[in-house]
GUMI-932979 format. One record per residue: z, x, y of N, C-alpha, C in turn; residue in three letters. Coordinates in nm, 2 decimals, m for minus. Layout:
N
{nw = Z | nu = X | nv = Y | caw = Z | cau = X | cav = Y | cw = Z | cu = X | cv = Y | type = Ala}
...
This chain:
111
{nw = 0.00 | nu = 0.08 | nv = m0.12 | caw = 0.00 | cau = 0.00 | cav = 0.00 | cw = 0.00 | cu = 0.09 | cv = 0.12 | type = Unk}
{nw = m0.08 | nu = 0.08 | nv = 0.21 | caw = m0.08 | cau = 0.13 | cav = 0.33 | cw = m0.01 | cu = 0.07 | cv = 0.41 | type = Unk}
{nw = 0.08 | nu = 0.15 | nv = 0.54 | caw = 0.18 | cau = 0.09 | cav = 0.62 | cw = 0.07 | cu = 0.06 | cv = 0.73 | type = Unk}
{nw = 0.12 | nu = m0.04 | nv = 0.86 | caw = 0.06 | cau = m0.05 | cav = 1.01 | cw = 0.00 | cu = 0.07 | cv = 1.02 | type = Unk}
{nw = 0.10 | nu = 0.18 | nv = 1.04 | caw = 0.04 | cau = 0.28 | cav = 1.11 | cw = m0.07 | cu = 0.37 | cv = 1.01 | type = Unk}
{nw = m0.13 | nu = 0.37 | nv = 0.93 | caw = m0.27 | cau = 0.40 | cav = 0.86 | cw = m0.35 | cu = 0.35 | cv = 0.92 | type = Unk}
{nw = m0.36 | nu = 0.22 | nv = 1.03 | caw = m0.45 | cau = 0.18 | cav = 1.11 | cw = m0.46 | cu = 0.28 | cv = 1.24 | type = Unk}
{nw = m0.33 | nu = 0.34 | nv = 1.26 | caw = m0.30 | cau = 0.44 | cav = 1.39 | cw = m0.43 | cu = 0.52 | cv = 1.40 | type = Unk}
{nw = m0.44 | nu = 0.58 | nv = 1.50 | caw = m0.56 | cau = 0.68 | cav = 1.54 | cw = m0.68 | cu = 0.68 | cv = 1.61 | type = Unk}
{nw = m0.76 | nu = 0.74 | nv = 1.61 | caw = m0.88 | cau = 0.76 | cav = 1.68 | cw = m0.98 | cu = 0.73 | cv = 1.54 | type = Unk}
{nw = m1.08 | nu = 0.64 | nv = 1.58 | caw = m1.22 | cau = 0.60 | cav = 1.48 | cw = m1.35 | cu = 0.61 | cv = 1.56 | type = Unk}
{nw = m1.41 | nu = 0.66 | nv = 1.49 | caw = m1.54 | cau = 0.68 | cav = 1.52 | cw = m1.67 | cu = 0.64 | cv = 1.44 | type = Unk}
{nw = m1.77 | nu = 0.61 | nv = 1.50 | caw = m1.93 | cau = 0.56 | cav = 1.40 | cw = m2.02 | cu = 0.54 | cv = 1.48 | type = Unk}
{nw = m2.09 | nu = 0.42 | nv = 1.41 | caw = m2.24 | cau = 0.39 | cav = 1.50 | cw = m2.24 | cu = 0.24 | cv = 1.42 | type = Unk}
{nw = m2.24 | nu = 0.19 | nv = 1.56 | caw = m2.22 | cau = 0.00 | cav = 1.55 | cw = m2.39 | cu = m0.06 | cv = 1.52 | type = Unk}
{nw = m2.39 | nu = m0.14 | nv = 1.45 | caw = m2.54 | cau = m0.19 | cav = 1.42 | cw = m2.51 | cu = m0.34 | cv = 1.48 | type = Unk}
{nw = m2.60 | nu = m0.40 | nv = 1.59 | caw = m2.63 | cau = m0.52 | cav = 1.60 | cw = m2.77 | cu = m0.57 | cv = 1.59 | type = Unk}
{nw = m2.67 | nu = m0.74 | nv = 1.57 | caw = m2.77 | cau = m0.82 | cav = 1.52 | cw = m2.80 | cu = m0.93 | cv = 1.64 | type = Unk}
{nw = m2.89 | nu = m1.00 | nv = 1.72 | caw = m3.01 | cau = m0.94 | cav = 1.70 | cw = m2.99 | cu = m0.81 | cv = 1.82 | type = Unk}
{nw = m3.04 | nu = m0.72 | nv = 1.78 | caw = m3.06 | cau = m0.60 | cav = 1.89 | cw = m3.04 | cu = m0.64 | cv = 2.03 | type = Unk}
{nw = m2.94 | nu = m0.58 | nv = 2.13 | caw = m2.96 | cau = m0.55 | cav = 2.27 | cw = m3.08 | cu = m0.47 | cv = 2.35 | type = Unk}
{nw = m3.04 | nu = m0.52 | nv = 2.48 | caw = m3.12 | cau = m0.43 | cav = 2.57 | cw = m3.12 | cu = m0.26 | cv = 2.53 | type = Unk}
{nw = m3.02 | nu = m0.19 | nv = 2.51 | caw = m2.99 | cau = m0.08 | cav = 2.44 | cw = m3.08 | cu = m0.05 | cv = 2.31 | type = Unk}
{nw = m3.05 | nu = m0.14 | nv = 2.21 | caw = m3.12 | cau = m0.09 | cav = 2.11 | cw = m3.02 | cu = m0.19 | cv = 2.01 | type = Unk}
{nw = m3.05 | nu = m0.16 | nv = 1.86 | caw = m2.94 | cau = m0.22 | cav = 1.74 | cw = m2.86 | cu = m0.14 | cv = 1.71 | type = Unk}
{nw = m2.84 | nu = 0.05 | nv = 1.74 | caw = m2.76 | cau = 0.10 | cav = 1.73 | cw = m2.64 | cu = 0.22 | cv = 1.81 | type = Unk}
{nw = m2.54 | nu = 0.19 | nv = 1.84 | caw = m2.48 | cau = 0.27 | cav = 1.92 | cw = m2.33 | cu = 0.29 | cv = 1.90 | type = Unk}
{nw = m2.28 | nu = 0.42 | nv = 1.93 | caw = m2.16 | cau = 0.48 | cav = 1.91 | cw = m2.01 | cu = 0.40 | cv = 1.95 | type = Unk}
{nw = m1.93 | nu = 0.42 | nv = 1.86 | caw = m1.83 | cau = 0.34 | cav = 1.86 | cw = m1.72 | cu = 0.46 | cv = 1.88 | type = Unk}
{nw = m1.64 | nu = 0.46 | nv = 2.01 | caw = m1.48 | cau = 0.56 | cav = 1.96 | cw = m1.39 | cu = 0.44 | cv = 1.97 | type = Unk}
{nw = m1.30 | nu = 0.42 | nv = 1.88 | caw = m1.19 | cau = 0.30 | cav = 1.90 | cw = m1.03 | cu = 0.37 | cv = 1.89 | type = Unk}
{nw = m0.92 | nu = 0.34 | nv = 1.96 | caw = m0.82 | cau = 0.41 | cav = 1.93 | cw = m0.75 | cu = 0.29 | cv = 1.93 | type = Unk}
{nw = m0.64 | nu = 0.31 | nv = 1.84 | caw = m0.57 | cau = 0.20 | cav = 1.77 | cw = m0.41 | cu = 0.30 | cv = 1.73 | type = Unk}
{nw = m0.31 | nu = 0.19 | nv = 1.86 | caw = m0.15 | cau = 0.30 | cav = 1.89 | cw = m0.09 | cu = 0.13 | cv = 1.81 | type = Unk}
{nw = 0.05 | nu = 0.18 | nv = 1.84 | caw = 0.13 | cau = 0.02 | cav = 1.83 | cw = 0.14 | cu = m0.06 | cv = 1.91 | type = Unk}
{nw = 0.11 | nu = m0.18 | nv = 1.92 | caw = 0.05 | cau = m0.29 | cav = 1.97 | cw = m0.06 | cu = m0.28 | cv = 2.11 | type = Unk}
{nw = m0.14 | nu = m0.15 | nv = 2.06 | caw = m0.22 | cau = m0.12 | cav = 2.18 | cw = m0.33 | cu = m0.09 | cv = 2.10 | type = Unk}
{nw = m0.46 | nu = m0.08 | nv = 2.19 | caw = m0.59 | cau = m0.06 | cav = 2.16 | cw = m0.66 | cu = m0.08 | cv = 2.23 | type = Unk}
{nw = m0.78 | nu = 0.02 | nv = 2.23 | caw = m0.90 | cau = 0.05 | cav = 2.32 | cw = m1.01 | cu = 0.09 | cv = 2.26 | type = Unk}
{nw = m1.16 | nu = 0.04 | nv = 2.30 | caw = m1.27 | cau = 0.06 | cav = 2.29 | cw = m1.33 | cu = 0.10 | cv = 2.37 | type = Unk}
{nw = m1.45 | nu = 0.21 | nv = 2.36 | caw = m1.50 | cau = 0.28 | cav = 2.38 | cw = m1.66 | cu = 0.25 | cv = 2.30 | type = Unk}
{nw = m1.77 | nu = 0.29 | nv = 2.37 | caw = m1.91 | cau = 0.27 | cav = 2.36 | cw = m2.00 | cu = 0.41 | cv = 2.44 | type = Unk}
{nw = m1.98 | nu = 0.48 | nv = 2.40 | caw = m2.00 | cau = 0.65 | cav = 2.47 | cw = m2.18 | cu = 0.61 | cv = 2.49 | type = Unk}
{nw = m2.25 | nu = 0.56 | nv = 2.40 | caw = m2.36 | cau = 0.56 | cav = 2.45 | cw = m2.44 | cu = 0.43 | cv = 2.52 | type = Unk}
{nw = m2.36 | nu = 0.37 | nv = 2.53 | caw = m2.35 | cau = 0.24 | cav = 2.57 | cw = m2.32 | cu = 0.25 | cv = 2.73 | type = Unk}
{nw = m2.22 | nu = 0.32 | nv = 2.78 | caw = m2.18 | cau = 0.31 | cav = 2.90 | cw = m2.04 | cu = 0.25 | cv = 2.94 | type = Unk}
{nw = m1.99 | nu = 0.21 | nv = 2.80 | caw = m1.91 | cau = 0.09 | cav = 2.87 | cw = m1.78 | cu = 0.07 | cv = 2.78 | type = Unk}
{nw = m1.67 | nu = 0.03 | nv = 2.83 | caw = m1.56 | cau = 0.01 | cav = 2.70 | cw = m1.42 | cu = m0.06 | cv = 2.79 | type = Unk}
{nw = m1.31 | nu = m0.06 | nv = 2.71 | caw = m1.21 | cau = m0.12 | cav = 2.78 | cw = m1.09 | cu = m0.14 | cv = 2.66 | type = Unk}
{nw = m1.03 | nu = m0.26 | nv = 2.72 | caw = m0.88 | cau = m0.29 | cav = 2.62 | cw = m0.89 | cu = m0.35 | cv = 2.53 | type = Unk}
{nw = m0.80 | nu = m0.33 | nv = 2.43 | caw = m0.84 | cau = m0.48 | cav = 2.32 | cw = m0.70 | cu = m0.53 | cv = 2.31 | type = Unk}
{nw = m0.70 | nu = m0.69 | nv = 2.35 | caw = m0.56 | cau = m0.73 | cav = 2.29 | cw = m0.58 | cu = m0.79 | cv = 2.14 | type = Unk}
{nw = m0.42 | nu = m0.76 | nv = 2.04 | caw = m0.42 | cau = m0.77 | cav = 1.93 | cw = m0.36 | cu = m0.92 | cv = 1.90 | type = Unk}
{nw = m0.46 | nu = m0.97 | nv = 1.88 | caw = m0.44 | cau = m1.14 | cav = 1.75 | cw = m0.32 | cu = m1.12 | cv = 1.68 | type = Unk}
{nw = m0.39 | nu = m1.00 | nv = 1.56 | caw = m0.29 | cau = m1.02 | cav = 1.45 | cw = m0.31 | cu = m0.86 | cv = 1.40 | type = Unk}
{nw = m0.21 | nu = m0.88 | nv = 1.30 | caw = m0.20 | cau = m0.73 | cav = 1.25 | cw = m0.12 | cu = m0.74 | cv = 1.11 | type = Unk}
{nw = m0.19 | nu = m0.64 | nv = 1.02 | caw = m0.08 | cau = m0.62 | cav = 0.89 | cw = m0.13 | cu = m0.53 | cv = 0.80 | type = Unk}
{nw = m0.07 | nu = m0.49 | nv = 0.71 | caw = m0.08 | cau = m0.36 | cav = 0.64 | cw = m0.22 | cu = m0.25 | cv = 0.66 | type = Unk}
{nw = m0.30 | nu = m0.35 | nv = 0.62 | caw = m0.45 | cau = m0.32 | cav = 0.61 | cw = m0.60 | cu = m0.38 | cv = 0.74 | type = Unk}
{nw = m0.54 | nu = m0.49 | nv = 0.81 | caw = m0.61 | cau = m0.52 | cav = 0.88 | cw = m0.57 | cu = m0.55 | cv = 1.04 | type = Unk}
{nw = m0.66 | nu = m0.56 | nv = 1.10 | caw = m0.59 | cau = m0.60 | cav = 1.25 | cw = m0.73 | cu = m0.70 | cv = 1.35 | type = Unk}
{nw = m0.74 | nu = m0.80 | nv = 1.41 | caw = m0.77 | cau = m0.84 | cav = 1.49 | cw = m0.78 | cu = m0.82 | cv = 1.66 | type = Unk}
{nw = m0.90 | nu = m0.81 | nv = 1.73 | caw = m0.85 | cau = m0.81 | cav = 1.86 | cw = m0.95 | cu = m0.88 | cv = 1.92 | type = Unk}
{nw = m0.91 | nu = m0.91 | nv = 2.04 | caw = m1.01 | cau = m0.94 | cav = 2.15 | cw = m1.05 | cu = m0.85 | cv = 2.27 | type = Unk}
{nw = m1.15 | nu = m0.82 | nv = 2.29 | caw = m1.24 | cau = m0.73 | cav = 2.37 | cw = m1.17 | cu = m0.71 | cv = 2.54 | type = Unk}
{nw = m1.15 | nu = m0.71 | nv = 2.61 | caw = m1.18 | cau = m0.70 | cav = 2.72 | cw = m1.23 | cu = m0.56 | cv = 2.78 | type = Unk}
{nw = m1.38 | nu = m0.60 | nv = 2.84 | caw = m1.49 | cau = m0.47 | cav = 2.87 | cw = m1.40 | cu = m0.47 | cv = 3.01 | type = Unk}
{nw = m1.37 | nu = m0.32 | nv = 3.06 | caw = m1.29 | cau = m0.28 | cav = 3.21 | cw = m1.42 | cu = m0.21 | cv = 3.28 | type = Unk}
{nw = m1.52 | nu = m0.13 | nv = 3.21 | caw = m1.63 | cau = m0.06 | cav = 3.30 | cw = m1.74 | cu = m0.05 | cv = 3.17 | type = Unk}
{nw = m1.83 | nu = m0.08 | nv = 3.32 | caw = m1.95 | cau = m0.11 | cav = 3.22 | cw = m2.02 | cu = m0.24 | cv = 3.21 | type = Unk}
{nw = m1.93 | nu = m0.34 | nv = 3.26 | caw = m1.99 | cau = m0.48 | cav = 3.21 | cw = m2.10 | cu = m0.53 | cv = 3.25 | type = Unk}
{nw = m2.17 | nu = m0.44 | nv = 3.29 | caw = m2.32 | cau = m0.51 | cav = 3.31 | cw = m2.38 | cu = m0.44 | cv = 3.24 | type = Unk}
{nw = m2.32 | nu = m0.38 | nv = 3.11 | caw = m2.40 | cau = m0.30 | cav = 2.96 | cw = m2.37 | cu = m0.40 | cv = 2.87 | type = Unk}
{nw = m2.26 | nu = m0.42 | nv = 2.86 | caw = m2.19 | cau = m0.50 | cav = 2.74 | cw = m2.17 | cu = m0.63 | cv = 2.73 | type = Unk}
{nw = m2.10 | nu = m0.69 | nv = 2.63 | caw = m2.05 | cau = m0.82 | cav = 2.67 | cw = m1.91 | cu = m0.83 | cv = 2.61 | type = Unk}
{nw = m1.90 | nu = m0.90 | nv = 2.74 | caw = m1.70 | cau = m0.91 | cav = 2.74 | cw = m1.67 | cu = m1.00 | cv = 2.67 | type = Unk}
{nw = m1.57 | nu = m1.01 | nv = 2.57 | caw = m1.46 | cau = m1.10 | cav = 2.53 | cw = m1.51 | cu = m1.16 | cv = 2.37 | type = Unk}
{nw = m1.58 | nu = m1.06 | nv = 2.38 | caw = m1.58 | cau = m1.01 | cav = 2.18 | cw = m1.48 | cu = m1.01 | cv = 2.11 | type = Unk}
{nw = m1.47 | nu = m1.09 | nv = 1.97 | caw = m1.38 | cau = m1.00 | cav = 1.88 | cw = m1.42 | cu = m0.92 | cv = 1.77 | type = Unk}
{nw = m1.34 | nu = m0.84 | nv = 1.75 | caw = m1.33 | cau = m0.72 | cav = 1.66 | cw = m1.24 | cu = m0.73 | cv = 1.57 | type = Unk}
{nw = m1.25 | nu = m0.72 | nv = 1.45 | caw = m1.18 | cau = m0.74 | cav = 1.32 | cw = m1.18 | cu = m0.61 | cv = 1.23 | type = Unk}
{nw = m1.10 | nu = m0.53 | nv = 1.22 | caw = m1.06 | cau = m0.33 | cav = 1.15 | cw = m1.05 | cu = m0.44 | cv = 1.02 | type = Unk}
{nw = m1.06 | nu = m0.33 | nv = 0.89 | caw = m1.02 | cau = m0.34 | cav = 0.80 | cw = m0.98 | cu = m0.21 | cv = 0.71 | type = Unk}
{nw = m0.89 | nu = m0.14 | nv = 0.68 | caw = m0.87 | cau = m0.03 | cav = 0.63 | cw = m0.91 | cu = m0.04 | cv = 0.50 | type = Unk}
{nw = m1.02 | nu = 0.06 | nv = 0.45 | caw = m1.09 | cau = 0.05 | cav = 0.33 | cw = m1.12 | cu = 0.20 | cv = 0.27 | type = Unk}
{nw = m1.08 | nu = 0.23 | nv = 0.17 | caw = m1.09 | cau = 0.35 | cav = 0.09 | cw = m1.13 | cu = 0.48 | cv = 0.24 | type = Unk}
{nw = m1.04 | nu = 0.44 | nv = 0.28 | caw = m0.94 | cau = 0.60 | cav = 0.40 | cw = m1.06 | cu = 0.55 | cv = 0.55 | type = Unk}
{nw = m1.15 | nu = 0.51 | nv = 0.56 | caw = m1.24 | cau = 0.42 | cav = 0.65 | cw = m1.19 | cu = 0.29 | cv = 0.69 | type = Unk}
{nw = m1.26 | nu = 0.24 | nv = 0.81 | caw = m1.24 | cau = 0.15 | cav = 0.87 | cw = m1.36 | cu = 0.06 | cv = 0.91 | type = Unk}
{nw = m1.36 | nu = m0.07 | nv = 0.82 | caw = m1.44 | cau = m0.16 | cav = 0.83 | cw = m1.44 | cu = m0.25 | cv = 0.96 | type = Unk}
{nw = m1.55 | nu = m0.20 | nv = 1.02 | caw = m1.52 | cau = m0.29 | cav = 1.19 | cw = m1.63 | cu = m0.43 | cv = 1.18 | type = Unk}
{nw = m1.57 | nu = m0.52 | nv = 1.19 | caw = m1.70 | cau = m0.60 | cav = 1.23 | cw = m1.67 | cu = m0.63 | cv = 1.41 | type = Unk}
{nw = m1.77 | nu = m0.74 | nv = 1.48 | caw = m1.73 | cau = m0.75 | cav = 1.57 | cw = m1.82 | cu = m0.91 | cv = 1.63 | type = Unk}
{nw = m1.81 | nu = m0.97 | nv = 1.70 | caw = m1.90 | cau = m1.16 | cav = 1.74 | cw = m1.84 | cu = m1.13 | cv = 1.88 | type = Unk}
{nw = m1.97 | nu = m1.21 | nv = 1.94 | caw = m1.93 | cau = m1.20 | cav = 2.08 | cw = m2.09 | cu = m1.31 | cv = 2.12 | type = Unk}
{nw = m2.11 | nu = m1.37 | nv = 2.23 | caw = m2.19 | cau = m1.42 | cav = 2.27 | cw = m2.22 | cu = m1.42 | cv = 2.42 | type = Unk}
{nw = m2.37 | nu = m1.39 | nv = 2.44 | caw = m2.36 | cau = m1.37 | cav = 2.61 | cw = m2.51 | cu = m1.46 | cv = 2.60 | type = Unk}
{nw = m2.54 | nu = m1.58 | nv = 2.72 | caw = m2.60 | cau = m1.66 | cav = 2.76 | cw = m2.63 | cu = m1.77 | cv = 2.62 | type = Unk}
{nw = m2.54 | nu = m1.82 | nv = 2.59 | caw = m2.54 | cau = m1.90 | cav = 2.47 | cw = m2.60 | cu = m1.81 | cv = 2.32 | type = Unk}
{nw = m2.66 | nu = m1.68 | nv = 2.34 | caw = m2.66 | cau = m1.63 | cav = 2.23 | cw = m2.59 | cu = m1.61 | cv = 2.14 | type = Unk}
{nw = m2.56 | nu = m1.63 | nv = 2.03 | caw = m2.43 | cau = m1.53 | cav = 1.91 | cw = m2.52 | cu = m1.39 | cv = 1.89 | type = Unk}
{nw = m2.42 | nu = m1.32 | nv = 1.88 | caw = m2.41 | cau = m1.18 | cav = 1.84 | cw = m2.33 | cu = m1.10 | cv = 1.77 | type = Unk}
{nw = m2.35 | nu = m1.02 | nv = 1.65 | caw = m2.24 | cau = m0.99 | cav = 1.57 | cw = m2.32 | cu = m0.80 | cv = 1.56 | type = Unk}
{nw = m2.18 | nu = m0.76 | nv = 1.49 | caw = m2.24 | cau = m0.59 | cav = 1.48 | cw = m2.15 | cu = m0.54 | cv = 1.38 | type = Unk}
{nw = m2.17 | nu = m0.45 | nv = 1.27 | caw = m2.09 | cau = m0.42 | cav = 1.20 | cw = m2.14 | cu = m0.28 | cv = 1.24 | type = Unk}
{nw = m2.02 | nu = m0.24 | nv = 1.15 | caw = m2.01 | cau = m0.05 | cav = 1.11 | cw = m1.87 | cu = 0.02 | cv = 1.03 | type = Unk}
{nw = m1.91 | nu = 0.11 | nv = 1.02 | caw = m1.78 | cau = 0.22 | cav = 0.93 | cw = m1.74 | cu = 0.29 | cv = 0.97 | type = Unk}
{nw = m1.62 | nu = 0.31 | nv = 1.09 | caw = m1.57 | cau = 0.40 | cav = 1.13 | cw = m1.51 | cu = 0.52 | cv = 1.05 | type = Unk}
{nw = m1.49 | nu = 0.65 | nv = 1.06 | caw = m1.42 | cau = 0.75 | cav = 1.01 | cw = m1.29 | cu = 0.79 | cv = 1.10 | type = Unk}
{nw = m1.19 | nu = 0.83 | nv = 1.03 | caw = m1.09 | cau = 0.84 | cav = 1.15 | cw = m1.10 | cu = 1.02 | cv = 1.22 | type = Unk}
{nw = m1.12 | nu = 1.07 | nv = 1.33 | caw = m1.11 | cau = 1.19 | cav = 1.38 | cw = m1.04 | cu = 1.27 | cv = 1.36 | type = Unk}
């Protein structure tokens, strides 16, 4: 069993969305994840900010987005769902801008 803090750390990858942005379908994710705190980051994107946390437990954690710079790259008020998975971090993430849905997965590694 993994404790909370095995979610602790710095994660890194490359987020795939669906259907593709102005950017492209794929770009860099750094996420840091403290106790009851969290931040995102989009290095090639331009853009990132805070995440508040839903929910949390051994293996998984919930958040919601809020983009602080950048927001005319991104879209604000996404959520993001970690999943700790064989020593990796299963990110998915939904969010919608002009009635669109939009979703993006990826596999963070921890730094």
């Amino acid at each position: 069993m993994v404790n909370a803090a095995g979610l602790n750390g710095v994660w890194t990858g490359s987020g795939h969305q669906s259907p593709a942005g102005a950017a492209g379908a794929d770009w860099a994710i750094a996420m840091t994840i403290g106790d009851g705190a969290a931040s995102i980051d989009y290095p090639s994107l331009g853009c990132g900010g805070s995440l508040t946390e839903i929910s949390r437990d051994d293996s998984s954690a919930e958040y919601r987005e809020n983009i602080s710079y950048g927001q005319d790259k991104c879209i604000d008020g996404g959520g993001i769902t970690v999943r700790f998975f064989k020593g990796n971090l299963s990110w998915t993430w939904v969010g919608q801008a002009d009635g669109q849905p939009y979703n993006a997965v990826a596999v963070l590694k921890r730094r």
